[in-house]
C-alpha angles and dihedrals in degrees: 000000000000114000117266116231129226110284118219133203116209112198131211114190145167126156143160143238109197129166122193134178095030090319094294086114109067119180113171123164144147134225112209151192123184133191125209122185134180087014106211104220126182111240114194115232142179118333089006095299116148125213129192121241131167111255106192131266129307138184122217119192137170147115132254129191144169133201130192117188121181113199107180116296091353136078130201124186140170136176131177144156138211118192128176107210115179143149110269091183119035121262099242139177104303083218113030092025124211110324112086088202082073096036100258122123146198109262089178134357136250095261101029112134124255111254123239099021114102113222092227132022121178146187147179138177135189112188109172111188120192126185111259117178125308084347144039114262119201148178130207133180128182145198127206122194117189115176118218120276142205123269100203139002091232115079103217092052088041082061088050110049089030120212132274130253133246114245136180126221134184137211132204131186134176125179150135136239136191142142102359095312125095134193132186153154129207143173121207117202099012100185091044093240111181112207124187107233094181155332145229147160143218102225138010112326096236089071106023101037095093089056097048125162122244135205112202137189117266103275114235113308117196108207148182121198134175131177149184138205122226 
């Protein structure tokens, strides 16, 4: 197996910081280009071993913002980003390269989509606090979005392992705070959604894909907190 080279990200950035209304209204964000030479990619081998190799060049691209807006006792906020992360060279034999008349092959094509990073993730959040007594009581509840993602760069494998899906949760929190004490109660993933964040496997796809690993999201928790400042 030949030796695999440094890989290098070049990245291409500009973003801005902007208040409106007072500064009750905030809307920051970044629009961004990234190059990625020399990839460095896992292969599987022999007995489930994996082994680095350099698998081209790919651009990823995309934009990410968040807003906060406070209207009155209530806050709204979202944030969210979309990439586009892709090969901009073709993956080839690490050995025989690219060309089959001289026995090399295409592992991947020029094009073909980056593996783990989901193309949108999203979030958004509405707390309302209202004076109660002595304190301020509130109440929050959330939402997450999270599109499918690839499980491998190389098609075949790809076939083998299978994506992931895309999946929703929500959140939800009440409490109450005075002095220097705090109370509260929340559920995470209300609706027990279970997402799949990731996969992986312990030897070559063609045999363990069906058996895949998966990572999921936390199932539904029920908890109580309190605090206090010192």
């Amino acid at each position: 197996i030949p030796p695999y080279a440094a890989d290098t990200l070049t990245n291409y950035e500009i973003g801005w910081k902007t208040q409106f209304f007072d500064r009750a209204l905030r809307f920051n964000g970044a629009i961004f280009w990234e190059e990625w030479k020399d990839v460095q990619y896992s292969l599987p081998g022999i007995l489930g071993i994996f082994y680095t190799v350099n698998a081209g060049a790919a651009r990823s691209r995309g934009i990410e913002a968040d807003i906060n807006w406070r209207i009155g006792d209530l806050t709204l906020a979202a944030s969210g980003t979309y990439v586009d992360a892709q090969l901009t060279k073709p993956f080839c034999d690490i050995v025989n390269g690219c060309d089959p008349a001289a026995g090399g092959s295409i592992i991947a094509a020029k094009g073909a989509r980056l593996p783990v990073t989901p193309k949108v993730k999203l979030n958004g959040s509405a707390r309302y606090v209202a004076r109660f007594g002595d304190g301020e009581a509130y109440v929050q509840g959330g939402v997450n979005y999270q599109s499918g993602t690839l499980s491998s760069l190389v098609p075949a494998d790809e076939a083998a392992i299978g994506p992931t899906k895309g999946f929703v949760t929500a959140d939800f929190s009440i409490g109450y705070e005075w002095d220097k004490f705090s109370i509260g109660a929340y559920v995470q993933n209300i609706f027990d959604e279970r997402g799949i964040l990731s996969k992986n496997i312990a030897c070559a796809p063609s045999i363990c894909g069906a058996y895949a690993r998966v990572y999921p999201t936390k199932p539904r928790i029920f908890g109580l907190k309190a605090g206090a400042k010192f």
